[in-house]
C-alpha positions in Angstrom: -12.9 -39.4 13.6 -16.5 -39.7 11.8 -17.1 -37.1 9.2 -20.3 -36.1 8.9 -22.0 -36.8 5.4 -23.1 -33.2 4.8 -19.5 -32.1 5.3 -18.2 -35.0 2.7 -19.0 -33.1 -0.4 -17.4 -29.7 1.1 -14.3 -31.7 1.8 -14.3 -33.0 -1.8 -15.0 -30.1 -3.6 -11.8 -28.6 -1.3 -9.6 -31.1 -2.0 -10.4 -30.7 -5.6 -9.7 -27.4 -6.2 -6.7 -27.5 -4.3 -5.8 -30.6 -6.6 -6.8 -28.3 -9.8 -5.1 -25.0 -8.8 -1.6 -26.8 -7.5 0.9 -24.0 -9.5 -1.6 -20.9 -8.3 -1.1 -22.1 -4.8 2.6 -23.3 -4.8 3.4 -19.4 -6.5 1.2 -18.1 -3.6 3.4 -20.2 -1.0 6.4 -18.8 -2.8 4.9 -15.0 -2.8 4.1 -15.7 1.0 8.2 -16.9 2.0 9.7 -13.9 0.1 7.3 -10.8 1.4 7.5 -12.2 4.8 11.3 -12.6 5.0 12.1 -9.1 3.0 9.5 -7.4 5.3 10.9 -9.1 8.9 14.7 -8.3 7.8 13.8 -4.4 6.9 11.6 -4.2 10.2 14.3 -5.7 12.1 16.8 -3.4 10.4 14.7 -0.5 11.2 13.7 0.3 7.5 10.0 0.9 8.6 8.7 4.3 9.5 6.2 5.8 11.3 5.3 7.5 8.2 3.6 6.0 6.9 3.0 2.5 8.3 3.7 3.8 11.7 0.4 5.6 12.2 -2.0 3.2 10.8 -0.5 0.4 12.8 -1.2 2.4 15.7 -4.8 3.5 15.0 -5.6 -0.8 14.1 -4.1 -1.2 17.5 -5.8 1.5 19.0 -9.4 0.3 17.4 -8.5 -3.2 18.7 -8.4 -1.8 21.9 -11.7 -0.1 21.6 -9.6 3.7 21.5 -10.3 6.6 19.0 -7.5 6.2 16.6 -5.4 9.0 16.4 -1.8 9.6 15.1 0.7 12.3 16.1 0.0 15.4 13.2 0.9 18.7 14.7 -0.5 17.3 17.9 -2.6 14.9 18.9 -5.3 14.3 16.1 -8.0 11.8 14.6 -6.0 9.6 12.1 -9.4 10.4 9.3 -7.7 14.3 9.2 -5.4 12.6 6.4 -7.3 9.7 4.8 -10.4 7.6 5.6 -9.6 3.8 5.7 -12.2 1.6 8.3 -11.9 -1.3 6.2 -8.2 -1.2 7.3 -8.7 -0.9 10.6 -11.6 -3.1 10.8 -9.7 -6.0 9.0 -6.1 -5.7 11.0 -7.8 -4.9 14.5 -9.2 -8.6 15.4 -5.5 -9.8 14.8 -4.2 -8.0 17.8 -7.2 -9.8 19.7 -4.8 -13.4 18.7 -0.7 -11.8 19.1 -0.5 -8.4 20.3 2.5 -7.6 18.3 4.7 -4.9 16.1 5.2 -7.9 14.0 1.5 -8.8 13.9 0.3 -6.5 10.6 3.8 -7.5 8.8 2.7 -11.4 9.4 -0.9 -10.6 8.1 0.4 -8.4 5.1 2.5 -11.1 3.9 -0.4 -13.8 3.4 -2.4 -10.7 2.0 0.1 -10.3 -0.8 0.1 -14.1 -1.0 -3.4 -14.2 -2.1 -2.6 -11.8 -5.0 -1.2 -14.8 -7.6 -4.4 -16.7 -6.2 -7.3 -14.7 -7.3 -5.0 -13.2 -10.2 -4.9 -16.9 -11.3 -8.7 -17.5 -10.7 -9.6 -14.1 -12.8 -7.5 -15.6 -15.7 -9.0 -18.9 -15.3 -12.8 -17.1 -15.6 -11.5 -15.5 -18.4 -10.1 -18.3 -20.6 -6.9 -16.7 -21.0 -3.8 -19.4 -22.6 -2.4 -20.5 -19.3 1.5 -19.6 -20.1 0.4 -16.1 -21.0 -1.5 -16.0 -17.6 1.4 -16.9 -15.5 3.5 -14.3 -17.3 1.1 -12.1 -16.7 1.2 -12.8 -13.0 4.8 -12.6 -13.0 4.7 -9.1 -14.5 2.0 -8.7 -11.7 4.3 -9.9 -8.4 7.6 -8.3 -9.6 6.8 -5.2 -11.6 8.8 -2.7 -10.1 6.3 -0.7 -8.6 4.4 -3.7 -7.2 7.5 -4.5 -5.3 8.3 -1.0 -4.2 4.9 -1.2 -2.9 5.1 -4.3 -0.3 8.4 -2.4 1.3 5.9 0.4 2.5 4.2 -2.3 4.7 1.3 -0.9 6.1 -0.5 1.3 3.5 -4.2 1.6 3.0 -3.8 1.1 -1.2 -1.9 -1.5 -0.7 -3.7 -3.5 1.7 -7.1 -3.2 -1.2 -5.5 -4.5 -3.7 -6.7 -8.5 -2.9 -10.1 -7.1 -2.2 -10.0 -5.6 -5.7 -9.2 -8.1 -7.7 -12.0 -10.0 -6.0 -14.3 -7.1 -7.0 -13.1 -7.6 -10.6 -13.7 -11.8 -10.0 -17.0 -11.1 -9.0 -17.9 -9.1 -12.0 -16.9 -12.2 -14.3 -18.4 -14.6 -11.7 -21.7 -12.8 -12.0 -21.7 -12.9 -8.2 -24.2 -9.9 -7.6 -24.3 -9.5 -3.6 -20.7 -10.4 -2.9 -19.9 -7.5 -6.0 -21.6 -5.0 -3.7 -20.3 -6.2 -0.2 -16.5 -5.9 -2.2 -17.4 -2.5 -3.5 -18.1 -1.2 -0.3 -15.3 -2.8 1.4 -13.1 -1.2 -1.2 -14.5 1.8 -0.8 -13.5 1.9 2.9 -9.8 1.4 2.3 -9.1 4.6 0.9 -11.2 7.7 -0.2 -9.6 8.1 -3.7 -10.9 5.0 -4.7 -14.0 6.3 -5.2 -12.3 7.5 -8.7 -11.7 4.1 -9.6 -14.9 3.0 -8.8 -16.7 5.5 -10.8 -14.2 4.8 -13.8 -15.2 1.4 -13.2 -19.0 1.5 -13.9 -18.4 3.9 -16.7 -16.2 1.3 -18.1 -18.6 -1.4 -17.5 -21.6 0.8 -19.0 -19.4 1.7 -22.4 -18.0 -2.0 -22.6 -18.8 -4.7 -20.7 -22.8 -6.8 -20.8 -25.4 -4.8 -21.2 -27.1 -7.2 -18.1 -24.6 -5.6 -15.9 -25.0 -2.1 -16.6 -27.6 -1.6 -13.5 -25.0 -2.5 -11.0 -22.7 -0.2 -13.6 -25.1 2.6 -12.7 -25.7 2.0 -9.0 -21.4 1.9 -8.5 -21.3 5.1 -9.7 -24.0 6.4 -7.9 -22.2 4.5 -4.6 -19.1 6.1 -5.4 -19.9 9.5 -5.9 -21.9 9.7 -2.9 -19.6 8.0 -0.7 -16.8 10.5 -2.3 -18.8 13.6 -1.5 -19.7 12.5 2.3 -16.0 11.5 3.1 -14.7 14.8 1.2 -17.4 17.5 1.7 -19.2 16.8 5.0 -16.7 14.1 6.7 -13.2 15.0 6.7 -13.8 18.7 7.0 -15.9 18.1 10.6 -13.1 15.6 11.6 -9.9 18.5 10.2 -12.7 21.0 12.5 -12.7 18.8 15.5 -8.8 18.0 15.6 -7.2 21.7 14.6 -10.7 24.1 15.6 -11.0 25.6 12.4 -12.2 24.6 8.8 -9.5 24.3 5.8 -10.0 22.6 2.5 -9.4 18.6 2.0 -6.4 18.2 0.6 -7.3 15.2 -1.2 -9.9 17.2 -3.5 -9.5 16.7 -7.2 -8.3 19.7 -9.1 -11.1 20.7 -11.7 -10.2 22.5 -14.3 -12.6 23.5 -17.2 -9.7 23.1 -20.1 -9.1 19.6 -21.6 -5.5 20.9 -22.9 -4.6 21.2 -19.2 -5.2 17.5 -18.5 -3.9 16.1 -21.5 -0.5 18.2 -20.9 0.0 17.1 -17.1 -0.4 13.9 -18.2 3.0 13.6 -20.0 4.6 16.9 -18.7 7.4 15.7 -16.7 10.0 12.6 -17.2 8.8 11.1 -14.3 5.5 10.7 -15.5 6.8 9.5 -19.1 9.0 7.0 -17.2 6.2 5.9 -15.1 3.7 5.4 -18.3 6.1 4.0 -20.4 7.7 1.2 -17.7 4.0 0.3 -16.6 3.0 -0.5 -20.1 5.9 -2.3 -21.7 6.2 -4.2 -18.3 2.5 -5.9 -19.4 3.6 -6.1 -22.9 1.5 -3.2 -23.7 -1.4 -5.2 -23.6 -3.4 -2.9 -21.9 -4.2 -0.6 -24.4 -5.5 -3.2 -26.7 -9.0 -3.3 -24.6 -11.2 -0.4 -24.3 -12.0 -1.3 -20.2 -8.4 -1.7 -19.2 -7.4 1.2 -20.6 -10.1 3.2 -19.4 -8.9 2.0 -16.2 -5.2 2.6 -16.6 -6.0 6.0 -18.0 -7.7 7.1 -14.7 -5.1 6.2 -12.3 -2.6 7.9 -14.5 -4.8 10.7 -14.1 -5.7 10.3 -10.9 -1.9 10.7 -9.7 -0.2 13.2 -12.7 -3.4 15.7 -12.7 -6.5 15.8 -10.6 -4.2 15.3 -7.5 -1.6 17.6 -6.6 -0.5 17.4 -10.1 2.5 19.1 -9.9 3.9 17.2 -7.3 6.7 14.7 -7.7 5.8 12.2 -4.7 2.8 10.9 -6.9 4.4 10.4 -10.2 7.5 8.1 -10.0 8.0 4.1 -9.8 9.4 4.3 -6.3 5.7 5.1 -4.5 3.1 2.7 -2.9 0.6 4.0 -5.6 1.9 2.0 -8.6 0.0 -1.2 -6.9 -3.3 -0.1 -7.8 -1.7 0.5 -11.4 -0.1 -3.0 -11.2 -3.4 -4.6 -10.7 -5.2 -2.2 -13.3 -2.4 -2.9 -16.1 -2.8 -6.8 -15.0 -6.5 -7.0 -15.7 -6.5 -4.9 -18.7 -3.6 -7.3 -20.2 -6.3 -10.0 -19.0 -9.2 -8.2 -21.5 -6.9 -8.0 -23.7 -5.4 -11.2 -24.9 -9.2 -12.6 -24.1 -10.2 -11.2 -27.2 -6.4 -10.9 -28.8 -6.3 -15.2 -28.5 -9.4 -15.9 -30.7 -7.5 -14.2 -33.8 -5.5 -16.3 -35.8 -2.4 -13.9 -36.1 -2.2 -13.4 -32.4 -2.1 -17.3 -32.0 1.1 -17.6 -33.5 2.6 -15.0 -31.1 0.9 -15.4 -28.2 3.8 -17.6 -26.7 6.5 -15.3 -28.3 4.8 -12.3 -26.6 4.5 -13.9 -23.2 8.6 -15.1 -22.9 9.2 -11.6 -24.0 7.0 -9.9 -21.2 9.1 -12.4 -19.1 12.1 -11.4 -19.7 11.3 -7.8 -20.0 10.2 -8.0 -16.3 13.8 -9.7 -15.3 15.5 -6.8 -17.2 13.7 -4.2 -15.7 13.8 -5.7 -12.0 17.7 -7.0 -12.0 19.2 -4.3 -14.2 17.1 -1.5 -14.9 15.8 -0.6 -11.0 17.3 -3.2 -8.7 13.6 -4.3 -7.2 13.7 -4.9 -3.5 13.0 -8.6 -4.3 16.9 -8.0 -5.3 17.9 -8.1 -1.2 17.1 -11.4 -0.6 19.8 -12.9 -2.6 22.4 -10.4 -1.5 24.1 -12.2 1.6 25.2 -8.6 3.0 21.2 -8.1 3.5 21.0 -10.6 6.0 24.2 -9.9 7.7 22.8 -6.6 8.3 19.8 -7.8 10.3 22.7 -9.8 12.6 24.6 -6.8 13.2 21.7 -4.7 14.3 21.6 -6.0 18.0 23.0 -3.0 19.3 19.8 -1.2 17.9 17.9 -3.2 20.3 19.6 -2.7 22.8 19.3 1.1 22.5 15.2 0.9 21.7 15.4 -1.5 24.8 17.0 1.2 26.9 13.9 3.7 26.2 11.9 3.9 28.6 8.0 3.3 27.6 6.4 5.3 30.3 4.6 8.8 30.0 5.1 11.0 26.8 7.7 9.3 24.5 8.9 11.7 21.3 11.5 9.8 18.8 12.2 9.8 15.4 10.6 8.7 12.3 12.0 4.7 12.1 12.4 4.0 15.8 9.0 5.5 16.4 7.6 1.9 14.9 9.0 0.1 18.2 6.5 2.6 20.4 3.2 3.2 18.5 1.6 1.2 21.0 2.6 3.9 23.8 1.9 8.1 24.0 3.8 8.4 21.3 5.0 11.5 19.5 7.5 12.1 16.5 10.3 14.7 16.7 9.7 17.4 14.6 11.2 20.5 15.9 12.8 22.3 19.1 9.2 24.3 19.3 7.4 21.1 19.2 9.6 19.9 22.3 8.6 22.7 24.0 5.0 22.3 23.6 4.9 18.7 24.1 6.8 18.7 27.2 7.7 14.7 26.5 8.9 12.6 29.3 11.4 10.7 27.3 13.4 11.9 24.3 15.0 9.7 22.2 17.3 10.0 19.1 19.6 8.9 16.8 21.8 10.3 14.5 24.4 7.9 13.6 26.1 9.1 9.8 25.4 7.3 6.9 21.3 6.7 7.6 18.5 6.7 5.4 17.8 10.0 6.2 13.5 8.9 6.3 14.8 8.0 9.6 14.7 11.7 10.6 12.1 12.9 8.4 10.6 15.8 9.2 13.5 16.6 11.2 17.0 16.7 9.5 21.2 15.7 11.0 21.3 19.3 12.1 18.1 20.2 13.8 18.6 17.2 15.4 22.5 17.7 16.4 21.3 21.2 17.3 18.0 19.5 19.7 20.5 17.4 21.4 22.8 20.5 22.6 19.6 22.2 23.5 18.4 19.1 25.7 21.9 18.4 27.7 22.1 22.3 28.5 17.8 22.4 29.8 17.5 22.0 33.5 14.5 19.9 32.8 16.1 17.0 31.6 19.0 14.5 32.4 20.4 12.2 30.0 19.9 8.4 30.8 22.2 7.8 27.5 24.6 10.5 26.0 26.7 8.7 23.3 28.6 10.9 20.2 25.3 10.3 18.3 22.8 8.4 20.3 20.8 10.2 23.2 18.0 9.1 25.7 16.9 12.3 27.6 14.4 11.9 30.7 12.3 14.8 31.8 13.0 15.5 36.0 
C-alpha cells in the first residue's frame, strides 16, 4: 500500500508522540484492563442498579433510538425532571448505533476512564511539572479512594465529564481558544451543577491566572450563569410541569443564605465532612492549598456538596459517593499549580522526591488498609468465583418474560431498561401500574440497594399479596424468588 505524501507527516508526528508518551499510554492500557474487568465482574454479579446507572442507560438507548428519554420516577416521566445531561446522551447514543448492548456503556466507560492518566499526563507535561512527582500525582489521581468509588457507579453524568474536564483545563494551558469554548459547553451539558465550577473557574482565572485570558475568564462566567438560570429557572421547572402537572421547586437550587457564619460552619460541621476534607487533601500531599486557583477550585466543590446543596444531607458528604471524582480531578490540578511554582524554589528541590514517595505510599495506606478501594477485588480470588457462581441468576433474569409492562427491582432492573420498564416501589404502585410481569428477588444476605426503594418485608409482604390476587399466576414461586404474570 502507497501512502499518500500529505498523510506521511501525520503518520510521523503520530508515531512520535506515541514514541514520546510510552509510560502515559502503557498506565492508560493498565487503567483500561482493570476498570473494564472490575466493572464486567460487578455487572455480571448484579452489583449495578437501576439507580442510578439504570436510568441514564436507558434514556442513551432511548435517544439512540430516536425516543423521548424517560425513566420510571413516580410514573412514567422525562429523565431532565432530575438532572440535565445531553452531552451524556449525545456521546453514549451513536454507540448503540455499533453493539446494541447492556454491556455497551460499561465497554465505553472503561476507555473513558482510560484516557484520564493520558490528558492528566499531557496537563503535567504543559506544565513542566518533575516527572516522578507527576506520576505520583496521577497515582493519587487513579486510586484515590473516592476516584475508585466513583468508576463502581458506572453510568453517572459527573463521572462521565471528568476526561472532558481535564481537557478543558489542557486547553487553558494550551491557549487553545475555540476548542476551550467547544469543551466548556460540552461540560456544561453533562450535568447542571457544573455551572458552579465553571463560574469558580473564571473567577479563579480572573484573580490568578494571565491577564490575556481574563476575557474568556469573563465570558465563562457569563456562559455559566446563564446556562444555570435557563436549566434551573425556566427549563426543569416546565419539564417537572409537563411530567407531574403542577410546578414545584428544583431541587437542585443552591441554598442562599445571607450569613457567612452559616457557610463557614457547614463546611466542617459533621465528621463526615472533616473525613472527607482531610482524606482528599493529605491524599495529594496537601498540595492543593499551596496555589491560590486550586484551592479556589477545591473550596467550591467542598461547598458545593457540604452547603449550597442539601447541606444537611449525608449522601453528599462522605468518600463512598460518585461526587468525589470531580474533587479528585480538582485536588489533581491544584497539586499540578502547585508544585509548578513550589519546584522553582530551592528548598522545595530537595524534597520534591521525598514528598512524592510519600504521597505514594500514603495512597497505598489509605486504599489497602484504611478503606479497602474497590481496586481491592481484583486480587481477591473469591471476587471472581462469585461471578462463576452466579449462573443461576441468569437463568432466573432469563426466565422473565420481556413482553408488555415489566416491574422488578432495583439491580435486576439493569437486565430490562431496554423494555417498558418499571421499578418496584410499593403494593399501591402495583396497583396503579397494572404490570404484566412481576419479578423479584429476595434471597437473605443481599446488598440491600438491590431493593431500594422497596425493603425484605414490603417485598415478602408484595409477594403474599400477588399469589392470593386473581389477576396473576405465578410462572416461578420459589421460597424467595418469584415471577408473577398478569392473566
Amino acid at each position: 500500500m502507497v501512502v499518500s505524501k500529505n498523510k506521511q507527516p501525520k503518520i510521523r508526528v503520530l508515531f512520535s508522540y506515541i514514541s514520546s508518551r510510552k509510560l502515559p499510554i502503557l498506565i492508560s492500557i493498565f487503567y483500561f484492563v482493570i476498570v473494564l474487568v472490575l466493572l464486567l465482574n460487578r455487572f455480571w454479579q448484579y452489583e449495578v442498579f437501576y439507580y442510578d446507572h439504570g436510568y441514564a442507560e436507558r434514556a442513551a438507548y432511548q435517544v439512540a433510538h430516536l425516543q423521548n428519554p424517560t425513566w420510571d420516577r413516580d410514573g412514567r416521566v422525562s429523565i431532565f425532571t432530575d438532572h440535565v445531561y445531553p452531552s451524556l446522551l449525545l456521546l453514549f447514543a451513536p454507540f448503540y448505533w455499533i453493539w446494541n448492548s447492556y454491556l455497551t456503556p460499561v465497554v465505553i466507560l472503561a476507555v473513558l476512564w482510560a484516557a484520564i492518566p493520558l490528558i492528566a499526563y499531557e496537563i503535567g507535561f504543559a506544565l513542566k511539572i518533575n516527572k516522578f512527582m507527576l506520576y505520583s500525582l496521577m497515582f493519587a489521581f487513579l486510586f484515590f479512594i473516592g476516584t475508585q468509588n466513583a468508576i463502581i457507579f458506572f453510568l453517572k453524568d459527573i463521572s462521565v465529564s471528568i476526561p472532558f474536564f481535564l481537557l478543558l483545563l489542557l486547553a487553558i494551558l494550551k491557549r487553545k481558544i475555540k476548542l476551550y469554548y467547544l469543551l466548556l459547553l460540552l461540560n456544561l451539558g453533562f450535568k447542571e451543577t457544573i455551572t458552579v465550577t465553571t463560574i469558580s473557574l473564571g473567577i479563579g482565572l480572573i484573580l490568578f491566572y494571565d491577564r490575556s485570558f481574563r476575557k474568556h475568564a469573563v465570558a465563562t462566567i457569563i456562559i455559566s450563569v446563564v446556562y444555570g438560570l435557563f436549566i434551573s429557572r425556566i427549563f426543569v421547572p416546565f419539564v417537572i410541569f409537563k411530567s407531574y402537572g403542577h410546578l414545584q421547586s428544583y431541587g437542585f437550587n443552591p441554598d442562599l443564605i445571607p450569613n457567612p457564619l452559616y457557610y463557614l460552619y457547614n463546611l466542617f460541621n459533621t465528621p463526615q465532612k472533616r473525613e472527607t476534607i482531610i482524606t482528599s487533601l493529605s491524599t495529594f500531599g496537601f498540595l492543593p492549598i499551596f496555589t491560590p486557583l486550586g484551592f479556589l477550585l477545591v473550596l467550591q466543590d467542598y461547598a458545593q456538596r457540604f452547603v449550597l446543596i442539601q447541606a444537611n444531607s449525608p449522601l453528599r458528604q462522605g468518600l463512598n459517593l460518585h461526587y468525589n471524582i470531580s474533587l479528585a480531578a480538582l485536588c489533581f490540578f491544584g497539586s499540578l499549580l502547585a508544585v509548578s511554582k513550589l519546584q522553582t524554589k530551592k528548598y522545595y528541590k530537595k524534597l520534591i522526591y521525598i514528598h512524592a514517595v510519600l504521597i505514594i505510599i500514603g495512597v497505598i495506606i489509605m486504599h489497602r488498609f484504611i478503606y479497602h478501594g474497590p481496586f481491592g477485588l481484583l486480587y481477591n480470588k473469591d471476587f471472581f468465583k462469585i461471578t462463576k457462581n452466579m449462573k443461576f441468576m441468569d437463568d432466573f433474569v432469563n426466565k422473565i418474560p420481556k413482553n408488555g409492562k415489566i416491574m422488578t427491582q432495583n439491580n435486576l432492573a439493569v437486565r430490562f431498561t431496554h423494555n417498558d420498564l418499571y421499578i418496584l416501589s410499593s403494593k399501591n404502585y402495583v396497583e396503579q401500574i397494572q404490570p404484566d410481569v412481576v419479578a423479584m428477588d429476595f434471597r437473605p444476605g443481599q446488598n440491600i440497594n438491590n431493593y431500594w426503594p422497596m425493603t425484605t418485608e414490603k417485598m415478602i409482604a408484595l409477594a403474599q399479596d400477588l399469589k392470593e390476587n386473581e389477576n396473576y399466576n405465578s410462572l416461578l414461586n420459589e421460597e424467595y424468588r418469584y415471577i408473577f404474570i398478569k392473566k
